[in-house]
C-alpha positions in Angstrom: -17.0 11.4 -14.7 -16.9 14.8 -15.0 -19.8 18.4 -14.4 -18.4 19.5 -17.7 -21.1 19.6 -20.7 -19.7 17.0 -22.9 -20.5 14.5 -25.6 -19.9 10.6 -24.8 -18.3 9.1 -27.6 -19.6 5.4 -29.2 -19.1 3.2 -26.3 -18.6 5.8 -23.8 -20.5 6.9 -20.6 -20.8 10.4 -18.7 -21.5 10.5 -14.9 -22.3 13.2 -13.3 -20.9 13.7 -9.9 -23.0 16.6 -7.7 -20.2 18.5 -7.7 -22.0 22.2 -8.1 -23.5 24.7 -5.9 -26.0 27.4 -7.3 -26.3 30.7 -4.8 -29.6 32.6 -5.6 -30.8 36.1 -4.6 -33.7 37.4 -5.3 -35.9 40.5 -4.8 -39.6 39.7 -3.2 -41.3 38.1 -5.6 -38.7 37.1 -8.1 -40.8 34.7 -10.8 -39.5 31.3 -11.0 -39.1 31.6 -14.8 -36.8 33.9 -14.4 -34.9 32.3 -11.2 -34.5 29.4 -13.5 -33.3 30.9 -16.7 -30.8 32.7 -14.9 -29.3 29.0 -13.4 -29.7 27.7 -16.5 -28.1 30.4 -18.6 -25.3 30.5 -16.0 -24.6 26.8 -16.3 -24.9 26.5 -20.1 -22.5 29.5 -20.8 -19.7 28.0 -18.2 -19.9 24.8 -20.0 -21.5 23.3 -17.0 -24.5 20.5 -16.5 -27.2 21.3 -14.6 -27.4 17.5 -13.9 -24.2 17.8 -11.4 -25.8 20.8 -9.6 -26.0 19.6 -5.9 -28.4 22.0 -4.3 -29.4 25.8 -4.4 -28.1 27.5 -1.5 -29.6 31.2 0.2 -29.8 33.6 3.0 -32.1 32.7 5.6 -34.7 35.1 4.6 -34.9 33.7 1.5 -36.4 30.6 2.3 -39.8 30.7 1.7 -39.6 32.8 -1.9 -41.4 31.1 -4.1 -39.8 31.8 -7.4 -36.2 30.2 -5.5 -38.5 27.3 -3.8 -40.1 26.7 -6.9 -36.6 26.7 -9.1 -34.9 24.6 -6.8 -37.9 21.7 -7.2 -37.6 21.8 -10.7 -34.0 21.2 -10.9 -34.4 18.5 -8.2 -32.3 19.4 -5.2 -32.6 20.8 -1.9 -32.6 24.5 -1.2 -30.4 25.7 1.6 -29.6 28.5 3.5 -27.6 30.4 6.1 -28.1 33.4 8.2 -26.9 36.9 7.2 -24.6 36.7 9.8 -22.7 33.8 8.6 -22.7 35.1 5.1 -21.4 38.4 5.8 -18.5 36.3 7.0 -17.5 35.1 3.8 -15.2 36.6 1.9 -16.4 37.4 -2.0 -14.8 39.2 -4.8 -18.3 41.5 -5.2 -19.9 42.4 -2.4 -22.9 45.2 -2.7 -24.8 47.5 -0.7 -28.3 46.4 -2.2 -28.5 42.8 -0.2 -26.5 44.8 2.7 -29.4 47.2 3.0 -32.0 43.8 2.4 -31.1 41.3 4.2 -28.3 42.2 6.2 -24.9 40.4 4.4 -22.8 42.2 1.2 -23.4 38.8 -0.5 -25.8 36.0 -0.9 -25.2 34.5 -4.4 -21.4 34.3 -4.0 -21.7 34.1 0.2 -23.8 31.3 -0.1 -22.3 29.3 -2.8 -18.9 29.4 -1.0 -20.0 29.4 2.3 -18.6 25.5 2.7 -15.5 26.0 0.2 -14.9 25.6 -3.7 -13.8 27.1 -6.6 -16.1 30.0 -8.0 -16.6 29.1 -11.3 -19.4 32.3 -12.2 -18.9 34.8 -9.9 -22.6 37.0 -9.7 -24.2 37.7 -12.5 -27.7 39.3 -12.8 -30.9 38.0 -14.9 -31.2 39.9 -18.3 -34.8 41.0 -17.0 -35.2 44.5 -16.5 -35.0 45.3 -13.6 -32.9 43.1 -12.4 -34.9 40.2 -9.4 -32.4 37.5 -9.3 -28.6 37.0 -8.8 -26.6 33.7 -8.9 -23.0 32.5 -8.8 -21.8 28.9 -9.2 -19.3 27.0 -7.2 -17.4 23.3 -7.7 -17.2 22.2 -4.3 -15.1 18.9 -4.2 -16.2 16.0 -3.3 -16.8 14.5 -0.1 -13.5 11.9 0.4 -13.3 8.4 1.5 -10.4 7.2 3.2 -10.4 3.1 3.5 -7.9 1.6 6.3 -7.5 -2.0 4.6 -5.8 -4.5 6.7 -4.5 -6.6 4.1 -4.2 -9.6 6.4 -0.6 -11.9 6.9 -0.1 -12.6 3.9 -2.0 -15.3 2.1 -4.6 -14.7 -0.5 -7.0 -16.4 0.9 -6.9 -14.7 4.4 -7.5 -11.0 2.4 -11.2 -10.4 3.4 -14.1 -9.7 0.3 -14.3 -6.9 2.4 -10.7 -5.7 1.8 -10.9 -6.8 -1.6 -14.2 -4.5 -2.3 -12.0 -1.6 -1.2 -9.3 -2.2 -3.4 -11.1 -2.0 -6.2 -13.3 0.9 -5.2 -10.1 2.6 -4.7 -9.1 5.6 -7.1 -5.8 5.8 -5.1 -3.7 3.4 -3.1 -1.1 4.0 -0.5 1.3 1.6 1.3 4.3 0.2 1.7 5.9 -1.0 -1.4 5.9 -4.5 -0.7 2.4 -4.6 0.4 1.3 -3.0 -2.8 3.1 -6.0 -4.7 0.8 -8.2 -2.9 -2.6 -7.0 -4.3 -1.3 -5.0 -7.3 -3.4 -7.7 -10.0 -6.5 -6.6 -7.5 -6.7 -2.8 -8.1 -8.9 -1.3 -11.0 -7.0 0.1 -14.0 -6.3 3.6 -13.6 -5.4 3.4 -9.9 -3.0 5.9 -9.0 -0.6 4.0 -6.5 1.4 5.9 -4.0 3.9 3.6 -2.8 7.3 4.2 0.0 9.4 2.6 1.7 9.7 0.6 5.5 10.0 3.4 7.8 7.5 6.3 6.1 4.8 5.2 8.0 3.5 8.8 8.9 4.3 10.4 6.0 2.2 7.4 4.5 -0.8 8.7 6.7 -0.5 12.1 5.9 -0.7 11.2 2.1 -3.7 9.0 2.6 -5.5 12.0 4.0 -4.2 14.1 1.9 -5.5 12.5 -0.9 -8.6 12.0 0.6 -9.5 15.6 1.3 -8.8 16.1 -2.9 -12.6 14.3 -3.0 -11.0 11.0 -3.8 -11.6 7.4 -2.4 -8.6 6.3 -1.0 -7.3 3.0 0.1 -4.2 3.3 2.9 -3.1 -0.3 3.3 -1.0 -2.3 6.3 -0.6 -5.8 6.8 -2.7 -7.8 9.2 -5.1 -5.7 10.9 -4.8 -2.2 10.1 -6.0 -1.5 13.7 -3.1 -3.5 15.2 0.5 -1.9 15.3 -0.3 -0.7 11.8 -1.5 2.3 9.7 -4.9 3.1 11.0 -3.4 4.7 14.1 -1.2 7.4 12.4 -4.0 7.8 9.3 -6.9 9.0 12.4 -4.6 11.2 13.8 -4.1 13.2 10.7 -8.2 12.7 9.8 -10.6 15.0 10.5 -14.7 15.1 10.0 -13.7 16.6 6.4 -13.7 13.2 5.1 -15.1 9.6 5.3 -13.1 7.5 7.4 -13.7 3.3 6.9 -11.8 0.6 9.0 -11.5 -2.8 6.7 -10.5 -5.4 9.7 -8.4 -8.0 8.8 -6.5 -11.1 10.3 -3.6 -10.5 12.4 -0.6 -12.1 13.3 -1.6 -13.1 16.2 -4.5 -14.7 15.4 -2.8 -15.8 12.6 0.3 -17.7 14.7 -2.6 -18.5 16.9 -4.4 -20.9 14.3 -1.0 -21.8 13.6 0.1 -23.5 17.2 -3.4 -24.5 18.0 -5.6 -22.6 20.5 -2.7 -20.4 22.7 -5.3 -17.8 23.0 -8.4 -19.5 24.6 -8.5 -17.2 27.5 -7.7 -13.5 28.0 -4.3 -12.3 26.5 -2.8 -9.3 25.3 -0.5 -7.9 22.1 2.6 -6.4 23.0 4.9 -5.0 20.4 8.9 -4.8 21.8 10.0 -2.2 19.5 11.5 1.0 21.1 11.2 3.0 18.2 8.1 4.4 19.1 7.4 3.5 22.5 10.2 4.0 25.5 11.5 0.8 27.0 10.4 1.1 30.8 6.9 1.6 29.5 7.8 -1.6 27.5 8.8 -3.3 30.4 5.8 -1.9 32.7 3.6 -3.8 30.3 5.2 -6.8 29.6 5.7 -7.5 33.8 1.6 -6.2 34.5 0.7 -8.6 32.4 2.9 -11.0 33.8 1.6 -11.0 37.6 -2.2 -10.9 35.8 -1.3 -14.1 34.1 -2.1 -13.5 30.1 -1.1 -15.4 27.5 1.3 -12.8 25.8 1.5 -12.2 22.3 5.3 -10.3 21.1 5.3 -8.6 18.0 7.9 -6.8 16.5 10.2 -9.1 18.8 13.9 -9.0 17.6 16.0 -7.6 14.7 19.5 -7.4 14.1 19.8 -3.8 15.9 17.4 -4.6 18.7 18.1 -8.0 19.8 18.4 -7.6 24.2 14.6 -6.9 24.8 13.2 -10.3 24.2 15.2 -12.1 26.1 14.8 -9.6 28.5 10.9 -9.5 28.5 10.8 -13.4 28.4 13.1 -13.1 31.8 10.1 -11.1 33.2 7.9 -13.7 32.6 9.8 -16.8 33.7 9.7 -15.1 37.5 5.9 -15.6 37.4 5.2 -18.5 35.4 7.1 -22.7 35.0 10.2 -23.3 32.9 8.1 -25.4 31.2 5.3 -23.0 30.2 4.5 -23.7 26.2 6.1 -21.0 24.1 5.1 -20.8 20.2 7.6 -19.3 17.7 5.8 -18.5 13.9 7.5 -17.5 11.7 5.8 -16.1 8.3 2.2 -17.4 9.6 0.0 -18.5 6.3 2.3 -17.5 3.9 4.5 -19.9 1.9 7.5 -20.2 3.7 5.6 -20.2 7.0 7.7 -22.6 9.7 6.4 -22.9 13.4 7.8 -24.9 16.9 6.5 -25.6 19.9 8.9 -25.3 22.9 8.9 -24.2 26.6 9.5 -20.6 28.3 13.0 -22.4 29.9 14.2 -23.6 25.9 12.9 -21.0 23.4 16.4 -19.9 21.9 15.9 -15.3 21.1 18.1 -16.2 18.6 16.2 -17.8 16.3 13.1 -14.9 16.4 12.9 -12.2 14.0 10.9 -9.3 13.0 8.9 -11.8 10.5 8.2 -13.9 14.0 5.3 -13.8 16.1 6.2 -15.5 19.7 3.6 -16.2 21.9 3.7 -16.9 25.8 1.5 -19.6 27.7 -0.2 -18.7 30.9 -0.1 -20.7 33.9 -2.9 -23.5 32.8 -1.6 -23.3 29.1 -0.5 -26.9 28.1 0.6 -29.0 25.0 -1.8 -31.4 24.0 -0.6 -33.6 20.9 1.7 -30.9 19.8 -0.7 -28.3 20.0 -0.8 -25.1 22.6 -3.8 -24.9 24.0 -5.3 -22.6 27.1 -8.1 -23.4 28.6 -11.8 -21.5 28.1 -11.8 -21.4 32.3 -9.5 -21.5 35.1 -10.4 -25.2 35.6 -8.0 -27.5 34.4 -9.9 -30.6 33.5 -8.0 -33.3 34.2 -9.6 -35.9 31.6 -8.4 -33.5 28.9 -4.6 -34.3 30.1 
């Protein structure tokens, strides 16, 4: 893929991405002949193809010449243009007094060309006629880039949406977390630049992404579960701007995940709350965890325990337990759909904190939440109905 003039060897193919930008001046009544030579010339002498030209581009009062309207049908792409005003505002390495005196700007050919970035490749040149009616310079502009957020799911293949998977392979570069690359490595195209780190870079891993993206390329930033949820689609859209594409892949997260696991915990409304501290302060934690508490949701914990944080869930289960009965159901995944996935069902009085870690999901009955042949189940509606005890 490249806008170079080159030859495709025996089993080779060229693409041409639309990568150039022509700016055109031209004295009243410039013929289109020699408009077009002078593009063509340009092109062919910087080793260029005319067939990755993405539009001609022009000040204002430029817009209806014929001999620029008429070169940029032939060579198939739109003609743009921009006031003098917002030309003179570009810097250009040669500026004149001719368009100055014109049209009102120093520069059209090389104003116009850069006005929205790139690299000058021909800086003006002037048609061999004699005199002189048309000017142009060329720019590469890079291309637009696309930044995917890929939620890669819990774990299991088969939970890793087509969606997701399209992504992947559509992906020029990936970026993630090292051992969520090892999970989908066999699934990226050959010649996928992978940008990998590890736990803890999260941020820097965003800032990559976009980074990467704003080069023109189509990027893949990966996170487990949904990308949405406690994940990297949060830190990559705070970095993003409207200078690139930004797609959201959803995928299947642990909650939903455990969910399907225990049964149906999460029938009626609930709520996700992570108990990490690292980003979030504890007494905004707690504020949380006891709201949703006195609104009776089913609670979902991420993030609930490790071996340096290992006093909050207890705590936040404390919090619930003055609101709802010992014996409210309490599921404990661990791993959900992956290989080593294990899962119990106990109550909000017996669930043992020290048995939960950062792999675990624990989820919280509400009040009508019940176990029903070893499954957690909450109810669509507040009415409990009795022939389903």
């Amino acid at each position: 893929m490249t806008d170079r003039l080159v030859e495709p060897g025996e089993r080779e193919a060229v693409l041409r991405p639309p990568t150039l930008v022509v700016g055109v001046g031209a004295s009243k009544g410039a013929p289109v002949a020699e408009v077009l030579g002078l593009v063509e010339d340009a092109l062919r002498e910087a080793g260029l193809s005319a067939a990755s030209v993405a539009e001609l581009a022009t000040v204002d009062a430029k817009a209806g010449e014929e001999g620029v309207v008429a070169a940029a049908r032939r060579l198939g792409v739109p003609l743009v243009t921009y006031g003098a005003e917002e030309l003179a505002r570009i810097d250009v390495p040669h500026p004149s007094d001719a368009p100055l005196a014109a049209v009102g700007t120093p520069s059209v050919a090389e104003a116009a060309a850069l006005m929205r970035g790139g690299e000058l490749l021909v800086p003006k040149r002037k048609s061999a006629a004699r005199p002189a009616m048309a000017t142009c310079a060329v720019v590469r502009r890079p291309g637009r880039g696309r930044l995917a957020v890929v939620g890669l799911g819990p774990g299991a293949r088969d939970l890793l949406t087509p969606r997701a998977r399209a992504e992947l392979r559509r992906a020029s570069v990936l970026v993630g977390l090292d051992q969520y690359v090892d999970q989908i490595r066999d699934l990226l195209r050959p010649g996928t630049r992978v940008l990998e780190s590890g736990l803890g870079a999260e941020e820097e891993r965003a800032r990559t992404a976009v980074a990467q993206a704003r080069r023109g390329r189509a990027v893949a930033l990966i996170g487990s579960g949904d990308a949405g949820v406690y994940a990297m689609a949060s830190p990559a859209l705070a970095e993003a701007s409207d200078d690139i594409d930004v797609v959201g892949v959803p995928g299947v997260t642990a909650a939903l995940a455990a969910g399907a696991v225990l049964g149906a915990p999460l029938g009626h409304d609930h709520v996700s709350i992570s108990l990490s501290d690292l980003h979030t302060p504890w007494e905004v934690i707690e504020r949380r965890v006891r709201a949703a508490a006195e609104a009776d949701l089913v609670v979902t914990f991420y993030n609930p325990r490790s071996r340096g944080r290992d006093w909050q869930l207890p705590k936040a289960l404390g919090i619930l337990a003055e609101h709802r009965a010992p014996a409210t159901p309490v599921g404990v995944v661990r791993n959900a759909s992956r290989a080593d996935e294990s899962s119990r069902l106990t109550t909000l009085a017996a669930v043992d904190p020290a048995t939960v870690d950062m792999m675990t999901v624990v989820t919280v009955g509400n009040t009508a939440t019940r176990e029903i042949a070893g499954r957690m189940v909450t109810p669509r509606g507040y009415r409990w109905q009795e022939e389903a005890q």
